[in-house]
NUKOL-970352 format. One line per field, with one value per residue (C-alpha): x negated, y, z negated. Coordinates in nm, 2 decimals. Each point is the difference from the previous one (the first is absolute). Example, Ala and Ser with C-alpha at 12.3 -4.5 7.8 and 13.67 -1.06 7.14 Angstrom:
2
c1	(-1.23,-0.14)
c2	(-0.45,0.34)
c3	(-0.78,0.07)
//
This chain:
485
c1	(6.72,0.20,-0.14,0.04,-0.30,0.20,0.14,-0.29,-0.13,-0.26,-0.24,0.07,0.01,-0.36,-0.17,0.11,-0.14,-0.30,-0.07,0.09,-0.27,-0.27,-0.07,0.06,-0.30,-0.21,0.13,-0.09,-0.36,-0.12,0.09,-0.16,-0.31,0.00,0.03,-0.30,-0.18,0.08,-0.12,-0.34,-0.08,0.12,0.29,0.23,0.22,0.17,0.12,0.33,0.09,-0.09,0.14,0.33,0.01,-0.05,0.25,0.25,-0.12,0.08,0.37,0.08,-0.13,0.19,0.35,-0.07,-0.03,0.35,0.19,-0.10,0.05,0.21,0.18,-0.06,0.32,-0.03,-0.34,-0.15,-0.31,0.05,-0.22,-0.29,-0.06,-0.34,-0.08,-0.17,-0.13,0.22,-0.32,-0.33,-0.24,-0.31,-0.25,-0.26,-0.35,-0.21,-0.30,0.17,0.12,-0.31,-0.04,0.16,-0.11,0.21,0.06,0.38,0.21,0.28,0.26,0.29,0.15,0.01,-0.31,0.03,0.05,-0.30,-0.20,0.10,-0.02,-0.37,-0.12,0.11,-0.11,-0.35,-0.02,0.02,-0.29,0.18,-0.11,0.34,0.13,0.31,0.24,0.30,0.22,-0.03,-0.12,-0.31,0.01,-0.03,-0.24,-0.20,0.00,-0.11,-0.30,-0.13,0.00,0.22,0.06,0.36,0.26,0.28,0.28,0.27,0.30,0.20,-0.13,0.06,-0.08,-0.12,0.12,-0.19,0.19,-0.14,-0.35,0.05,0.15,-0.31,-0.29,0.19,0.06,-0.40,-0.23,-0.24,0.16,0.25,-0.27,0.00,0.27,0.21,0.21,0.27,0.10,0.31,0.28,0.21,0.04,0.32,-0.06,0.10,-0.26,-0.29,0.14,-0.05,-0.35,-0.08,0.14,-0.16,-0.36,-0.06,-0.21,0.16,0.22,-0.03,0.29,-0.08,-0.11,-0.29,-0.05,-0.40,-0.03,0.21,-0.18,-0.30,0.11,0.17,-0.31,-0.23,0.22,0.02,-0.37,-0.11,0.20,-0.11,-0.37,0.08,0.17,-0.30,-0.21,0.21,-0.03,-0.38,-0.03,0.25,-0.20,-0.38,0.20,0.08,-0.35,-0.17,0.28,-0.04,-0.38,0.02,0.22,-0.26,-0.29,0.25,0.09,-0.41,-0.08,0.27,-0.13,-0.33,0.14,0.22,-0.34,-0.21,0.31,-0.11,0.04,0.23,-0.15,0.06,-0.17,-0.07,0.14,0.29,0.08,0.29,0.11,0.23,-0.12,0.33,-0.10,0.22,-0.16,-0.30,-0.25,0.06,-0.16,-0.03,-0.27,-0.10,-0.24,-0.14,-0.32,-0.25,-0.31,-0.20,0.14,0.17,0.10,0.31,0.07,0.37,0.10,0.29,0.00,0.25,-0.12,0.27,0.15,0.04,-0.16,-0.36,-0.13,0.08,-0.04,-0.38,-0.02,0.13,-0.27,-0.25,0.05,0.06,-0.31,-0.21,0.20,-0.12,-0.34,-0.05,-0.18,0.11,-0.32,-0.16,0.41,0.03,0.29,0.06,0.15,0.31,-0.03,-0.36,0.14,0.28,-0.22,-0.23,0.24,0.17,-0.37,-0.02,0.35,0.08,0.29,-0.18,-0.17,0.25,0.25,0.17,0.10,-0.03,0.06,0.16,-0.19,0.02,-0.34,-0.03,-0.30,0.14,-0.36,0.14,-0.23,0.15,0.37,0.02,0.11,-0.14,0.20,0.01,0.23,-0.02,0.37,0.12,0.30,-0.07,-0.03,0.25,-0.16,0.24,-0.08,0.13,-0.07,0.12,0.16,0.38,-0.09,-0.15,-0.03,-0.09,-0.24,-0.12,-0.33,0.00,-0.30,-0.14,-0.13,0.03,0.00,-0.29,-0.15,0.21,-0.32,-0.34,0.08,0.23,-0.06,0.09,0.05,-0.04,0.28,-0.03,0.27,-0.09,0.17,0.16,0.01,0.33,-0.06,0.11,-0.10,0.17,-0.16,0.18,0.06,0.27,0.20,0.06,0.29,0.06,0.29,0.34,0.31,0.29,0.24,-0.32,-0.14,-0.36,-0.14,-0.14,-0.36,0.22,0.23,-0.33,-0.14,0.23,0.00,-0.34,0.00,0.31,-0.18,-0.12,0.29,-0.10,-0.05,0.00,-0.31,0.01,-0.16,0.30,0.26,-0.14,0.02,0.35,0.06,-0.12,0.10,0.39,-0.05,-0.12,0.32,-0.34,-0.28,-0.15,-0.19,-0.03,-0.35,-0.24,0.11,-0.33,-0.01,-0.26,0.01,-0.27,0.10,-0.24,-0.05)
c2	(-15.57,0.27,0.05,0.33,0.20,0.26,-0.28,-0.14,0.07,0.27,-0.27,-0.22,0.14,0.19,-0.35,-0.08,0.30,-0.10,-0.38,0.09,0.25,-0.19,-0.23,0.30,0.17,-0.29,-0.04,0.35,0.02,-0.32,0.17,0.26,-0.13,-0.24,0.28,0.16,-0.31,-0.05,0.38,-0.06,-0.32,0.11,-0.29,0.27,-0.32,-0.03,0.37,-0.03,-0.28,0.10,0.34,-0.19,-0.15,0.31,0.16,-0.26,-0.01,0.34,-0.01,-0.25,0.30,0.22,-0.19,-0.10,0.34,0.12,-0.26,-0.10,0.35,0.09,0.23,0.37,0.04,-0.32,0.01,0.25,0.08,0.00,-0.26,0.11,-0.11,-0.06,0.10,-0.26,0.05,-0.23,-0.01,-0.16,0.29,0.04,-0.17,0.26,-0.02,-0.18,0.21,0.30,-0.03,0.09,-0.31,0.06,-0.09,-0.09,-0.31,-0.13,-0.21,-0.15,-0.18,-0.18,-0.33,-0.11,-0.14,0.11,0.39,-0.04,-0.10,0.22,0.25,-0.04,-0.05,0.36,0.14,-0.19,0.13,0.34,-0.05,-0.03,-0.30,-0.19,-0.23,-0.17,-0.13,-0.22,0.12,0.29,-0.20,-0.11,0.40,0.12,-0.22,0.11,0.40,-0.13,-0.17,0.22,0.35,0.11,0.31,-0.11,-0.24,-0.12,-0.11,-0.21,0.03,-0.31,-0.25,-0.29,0.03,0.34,0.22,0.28,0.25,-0.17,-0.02,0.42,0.01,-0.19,0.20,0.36,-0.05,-0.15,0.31,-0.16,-0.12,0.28,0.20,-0.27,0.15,-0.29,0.00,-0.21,-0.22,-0.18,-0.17,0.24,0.35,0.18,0.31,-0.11,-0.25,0.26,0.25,-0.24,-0.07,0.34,0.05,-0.30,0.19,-0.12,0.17,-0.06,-0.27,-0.19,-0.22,-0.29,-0.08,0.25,0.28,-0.05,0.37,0.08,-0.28,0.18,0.33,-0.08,-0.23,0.26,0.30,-0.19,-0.08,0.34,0.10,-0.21,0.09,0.33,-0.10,-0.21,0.27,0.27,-0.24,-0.01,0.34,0.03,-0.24,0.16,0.34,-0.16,-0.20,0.35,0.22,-0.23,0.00,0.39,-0.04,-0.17,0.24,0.29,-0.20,-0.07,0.39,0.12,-0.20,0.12,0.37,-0.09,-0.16,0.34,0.20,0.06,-0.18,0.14,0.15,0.07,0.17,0.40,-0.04,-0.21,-0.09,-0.10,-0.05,-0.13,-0.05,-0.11,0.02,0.02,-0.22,-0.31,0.27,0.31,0.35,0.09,-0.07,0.19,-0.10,0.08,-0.03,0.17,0.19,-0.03,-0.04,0.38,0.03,-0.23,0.08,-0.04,-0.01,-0.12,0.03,-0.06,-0.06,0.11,-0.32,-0.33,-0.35,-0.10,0.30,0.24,-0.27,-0.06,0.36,0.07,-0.31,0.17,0.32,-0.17,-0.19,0.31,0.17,-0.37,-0.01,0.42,-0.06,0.37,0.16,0.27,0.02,0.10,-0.28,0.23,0.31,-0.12,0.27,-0.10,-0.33,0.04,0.24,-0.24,-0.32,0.32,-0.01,-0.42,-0.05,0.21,-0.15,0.03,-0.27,-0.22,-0.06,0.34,-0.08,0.23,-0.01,0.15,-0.03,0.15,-0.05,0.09,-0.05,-0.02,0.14,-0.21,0.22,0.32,-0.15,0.19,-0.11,0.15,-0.09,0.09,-0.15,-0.05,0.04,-0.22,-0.01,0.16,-0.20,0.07,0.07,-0.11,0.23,0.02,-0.03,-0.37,-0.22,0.09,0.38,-0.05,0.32,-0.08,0.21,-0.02,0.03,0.19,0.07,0.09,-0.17,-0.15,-0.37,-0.18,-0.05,0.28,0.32,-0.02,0.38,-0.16,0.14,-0.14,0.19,-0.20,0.11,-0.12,0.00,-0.13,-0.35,-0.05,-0.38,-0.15,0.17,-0.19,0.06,-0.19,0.01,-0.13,-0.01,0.15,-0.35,0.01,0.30,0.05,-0.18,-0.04,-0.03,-0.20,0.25,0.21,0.20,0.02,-0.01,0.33,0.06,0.17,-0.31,-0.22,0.27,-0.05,-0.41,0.02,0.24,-0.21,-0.11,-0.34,-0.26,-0.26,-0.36,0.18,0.02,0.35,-0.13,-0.28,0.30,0.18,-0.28,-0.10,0.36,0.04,-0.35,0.16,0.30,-0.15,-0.33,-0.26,-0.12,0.01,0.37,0.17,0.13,-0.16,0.05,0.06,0.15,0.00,0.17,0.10,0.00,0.23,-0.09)
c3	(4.97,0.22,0.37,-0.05,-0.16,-0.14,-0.21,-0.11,-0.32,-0.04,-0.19,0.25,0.32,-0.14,-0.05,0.33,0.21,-0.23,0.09,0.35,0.04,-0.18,0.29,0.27,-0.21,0.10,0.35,0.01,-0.13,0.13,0.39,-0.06,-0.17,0.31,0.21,-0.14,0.04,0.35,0.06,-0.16,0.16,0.35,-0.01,0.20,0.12,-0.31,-0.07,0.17,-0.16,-0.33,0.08,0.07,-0.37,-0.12,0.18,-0.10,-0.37,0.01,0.15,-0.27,-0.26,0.19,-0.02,-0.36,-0.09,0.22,-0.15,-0.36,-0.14,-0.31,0.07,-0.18,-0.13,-0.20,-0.16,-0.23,0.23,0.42,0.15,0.20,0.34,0.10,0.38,0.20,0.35,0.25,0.22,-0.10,-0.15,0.15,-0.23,-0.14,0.14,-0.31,0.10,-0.03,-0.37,-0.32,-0.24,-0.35,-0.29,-0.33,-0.20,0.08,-0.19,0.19,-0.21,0.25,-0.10,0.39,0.13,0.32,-0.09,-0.22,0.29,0.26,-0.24,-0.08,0.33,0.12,-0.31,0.05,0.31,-0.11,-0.24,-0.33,-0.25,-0.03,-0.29,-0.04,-0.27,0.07,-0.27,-0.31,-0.26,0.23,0.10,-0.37,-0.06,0.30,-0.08,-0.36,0.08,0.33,0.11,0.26,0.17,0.12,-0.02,0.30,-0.18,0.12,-0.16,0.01,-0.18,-0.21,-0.33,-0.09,0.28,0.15,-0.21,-0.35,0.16,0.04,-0.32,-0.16,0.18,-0.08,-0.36,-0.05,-0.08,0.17,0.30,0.07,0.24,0.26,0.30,0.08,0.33,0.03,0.27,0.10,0.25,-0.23,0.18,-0.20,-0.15,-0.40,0.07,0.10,-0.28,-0.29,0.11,0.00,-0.31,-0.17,0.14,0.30,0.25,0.32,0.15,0.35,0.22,0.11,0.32,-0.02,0.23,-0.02,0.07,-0.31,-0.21,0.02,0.02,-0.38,-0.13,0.12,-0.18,-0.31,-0.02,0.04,-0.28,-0.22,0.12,-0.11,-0.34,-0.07,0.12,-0.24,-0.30,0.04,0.04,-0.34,-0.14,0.03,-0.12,-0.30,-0.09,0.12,-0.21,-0.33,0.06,0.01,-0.30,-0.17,0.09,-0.11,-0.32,-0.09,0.06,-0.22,-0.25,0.05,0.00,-0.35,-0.16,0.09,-0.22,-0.36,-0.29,-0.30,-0.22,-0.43,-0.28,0.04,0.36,0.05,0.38,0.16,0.39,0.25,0.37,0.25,0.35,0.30,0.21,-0.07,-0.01,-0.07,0.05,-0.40,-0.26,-0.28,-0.30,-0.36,-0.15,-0.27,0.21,-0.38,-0.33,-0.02,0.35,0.13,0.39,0.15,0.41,0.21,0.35,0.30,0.36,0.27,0.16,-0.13,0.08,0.05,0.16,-0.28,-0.31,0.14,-0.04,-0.32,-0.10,0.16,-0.19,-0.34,0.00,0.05,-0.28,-0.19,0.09,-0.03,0.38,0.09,0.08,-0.23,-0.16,-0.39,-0.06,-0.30,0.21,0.21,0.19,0.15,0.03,0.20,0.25,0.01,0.11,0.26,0.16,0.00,0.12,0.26,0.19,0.35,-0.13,-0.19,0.33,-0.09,-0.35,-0.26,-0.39,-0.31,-0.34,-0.35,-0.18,-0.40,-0.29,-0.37,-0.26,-0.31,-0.21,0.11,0.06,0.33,0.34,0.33,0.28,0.37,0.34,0.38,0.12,-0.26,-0.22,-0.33,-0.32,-0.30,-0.37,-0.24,-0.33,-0.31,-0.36,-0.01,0.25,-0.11,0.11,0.28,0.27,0.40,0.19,0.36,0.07,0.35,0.18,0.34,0.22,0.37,0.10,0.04,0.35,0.15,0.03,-0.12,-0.13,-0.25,-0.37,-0.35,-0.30,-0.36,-0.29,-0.34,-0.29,-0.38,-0.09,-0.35,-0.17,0.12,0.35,0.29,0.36,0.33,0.32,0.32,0.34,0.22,0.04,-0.38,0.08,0.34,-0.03,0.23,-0.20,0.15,0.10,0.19,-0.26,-0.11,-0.33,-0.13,-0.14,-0.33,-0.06,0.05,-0.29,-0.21,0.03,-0.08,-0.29,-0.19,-0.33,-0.01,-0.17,-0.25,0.14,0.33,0.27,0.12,0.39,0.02,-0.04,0.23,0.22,-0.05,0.03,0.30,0.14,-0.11,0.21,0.26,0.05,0.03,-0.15,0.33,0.07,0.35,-0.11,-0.29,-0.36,-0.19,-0.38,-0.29,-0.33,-0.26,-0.35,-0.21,-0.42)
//
């Protein structure tokens, strides 16, 4: 081999500055661990010799470093000096320096490293374990927690560079920091451990001061990884329990919505909303045997507050609980559920309702509405020639003034009569390019004559699903129709 660094090769001359600084790295901590010593037990008569090993241990560094250098031009990456004092460093005062806490594994295939390594680190209050080469290391992480690993990385066998490779491509390993530590200081050498994941990457000898600085950096952000994956964690179990909740009360909400119904009155619906609970509800059912009543109703809002009160309303409309209220004039009951519901009382929200009563004897429907959409009457003499009216009235929302009045309006139904009552949501629609459905186009969907094989409710659906690019709605999608024989 050539006496000349620059003509010995890279591999070479890198194993060389390696072995060479092993044994100064002991030379190294074992003075200054017996310097501490001395300090603590008063043994002052040894500091200057100790000082003077130090001080030699670290010329030797000092000439390895000037003289076993590749030079730039020849390698890919520069080498890296590492600065070294030339005069001992004061040793830091023990009392002065906060115990740590962690658990370490150090993994160094020279016994002496792995012991001077552990003492300073045991001295700093870290729990300290050791592995001689990677398999022992992998073997380690898999059976016991640990919050870092010091990984050397020369080694025989499994180098410290398969060790990083194992631990970052194990899901459940990969969130341990690892800082790796070597004879090796060249910049290709700390670039591929970086690039393999590793956290940080110490010379050897150690500059105590840096060895804690980096073990205390890394540590504290894996504290706050660990800290952000509980937090993640508890938003997830409290996010799927709130899904749950969410899931359970629109169930609830979908088992209070009516049943379909056939014979003289043939029912139909589709109920689509925008969110797990939504702000709409509406409901059929026969007062006595002439008298069949028909509401729908949309709370402002969306989500618990306004689906608790749409429940609210639509079990008083169930139950007929509206004090002293004819449930036969919509009219009286929508002044009556203005009275009950004023929105300084219901967090601010306020409602929209229509409200009709169908007198099967007298074929006549009375029909009154709070702010709401109006329904569409589909007459005709059959269901080919079909004719679409809409049944305005007046009418403020509900909740808004306790001066609000209702007027009732009443048309005559023929057999083959249909009547669709819905919500806002059902037409309020934005098109792709910007544009917003119209009432009239929405008219005219509804008034097309019904096609055989074909459920008039599922094309107004996929109509409206066209319109609006998604099956998923911006407000709740909520439509029933009464058929009348």
């Amino acid at each position: 081999m050539s006496d000349n660094p620059a003509m010995i090769p890279k591999a070479s001359l890198s194993w060389i500055r390696h072995e060479l600084r092993n044994p100064l790295n002991l030379i190294l901590g074992y003075s200054e661990m017996l310097q501490e010593e001395a300090e603590e037990e008063g043994l002052t008569g040894f500091l200057g010799d100790l000082q003077k090993i130090q001080m030699a241990g670290r010329t030797m560094l000092s000439l390895i470093n000037e003289h076993l250098v590749i030079p730039a031009d020849e390698i890919d990456g520069a080498a890296v000096p590492v600065k070294h004092e030339s005069t001992p460093r004061k040793v830091m005062e023990r009392h002065d320096l906060q115990p740590d806490h962690g658990s370490l594994l150090l993994v160094d295939d020279n016994e002496g490293n792995r012991d001077i390594l552990s003492r300073q680190l045991e001295k700093q209050g870290y729990t300290v374990s050791t592995a001689e080469d990677g398999f022992k290391a992998l073997e380690k992480i898999k059976g016991a927690p640990f919050d870092l690993v010091l990984l050397d990385i020369i080694m025989p066998g499994m180098d410290g560079y398969q060790v990083l490779e194992h631990l970052k491509e194990d899901r459940e390993l990969r969130h341990i920091p690892v800082i790796m530590i070597s004879a090796l200081d060249e910049l290709e050498s700390v670039i591929r451990c970086i690039e393999r994941g590793a956290d940080d990457y110490l010379p050897k000898p150690f500059d105590p001061v840096l060895l804690r600085a980096r073990i205390g950096a890394s540590l504290e952000k894996k504290r706050l990884r660990d800290q952000e994956q509980l937090s993640h964690k508890a938003l997830v179990e409290t996010q799927n329990l709130l899904n749950r909740e969410l899931s359970e009360a629109a169930d609830y909400v979908r088992s209070l919505l009516p049943p379909m119904l056939t014979g003289d009155i043939e029912t139909d619906w589709r109920f689509i909303p925008s969110t797990s609970l939504g702000g709409d509800a509406f409901g059929y059912h026969w007062l006595d045997s002439d008298h069949f009543v028909m509401y729908l109703l949309d709370v402002c809002g969306h989500g618990v507050g306004a689906a608790l009160l749409s429940i609210s309303v639509m079990n008083v409309l169930r139950s007929q609980s509206l004090p002293s209220c004819d449930f036969l004039d919509p009219a009286a009951v929508l002044g009556a559920l203005n009275l009950a519901f004023q929105m300084e009382q219901q967090n601010n929200m306020y409602f929209t309702i229509w409200y009709g009563v169908y007198d099967r004897r007298e074929r006549r429907l009375v029909y009154a509405s709070g702010g709401h959409p109006p329904a569409v009457f589909i007459q005709g003499p059959d269901e080919k020639q079909a004719e679409a009216a809409s049944l305005e009235s007046t009418g403020s929302v509900i909740g808004w003034d306790t001066d609000n009045t209702f007027e009732n309006r009443a048309l005559e139904v023929q057999p083959f009569n249909r009547l669709l009552v819905f919500s806002d949501g059902t037409y309020e629609l934005t098109r792709e390019d910007g544009s917003m459905l119209t009432f009239e186009e929405y008219l005219r969907e509804l008034s097309r004559p019904s096609e055989p094989g074909k459920n008039d409710l599922d094309r107004v659906v996929e109509y409206a699903v066209a319109v609006n690019g998604s099956a998923a709605f911006a407000d709740d999608f909520s439509l029933f129709q009464v058929k009348f024989r």
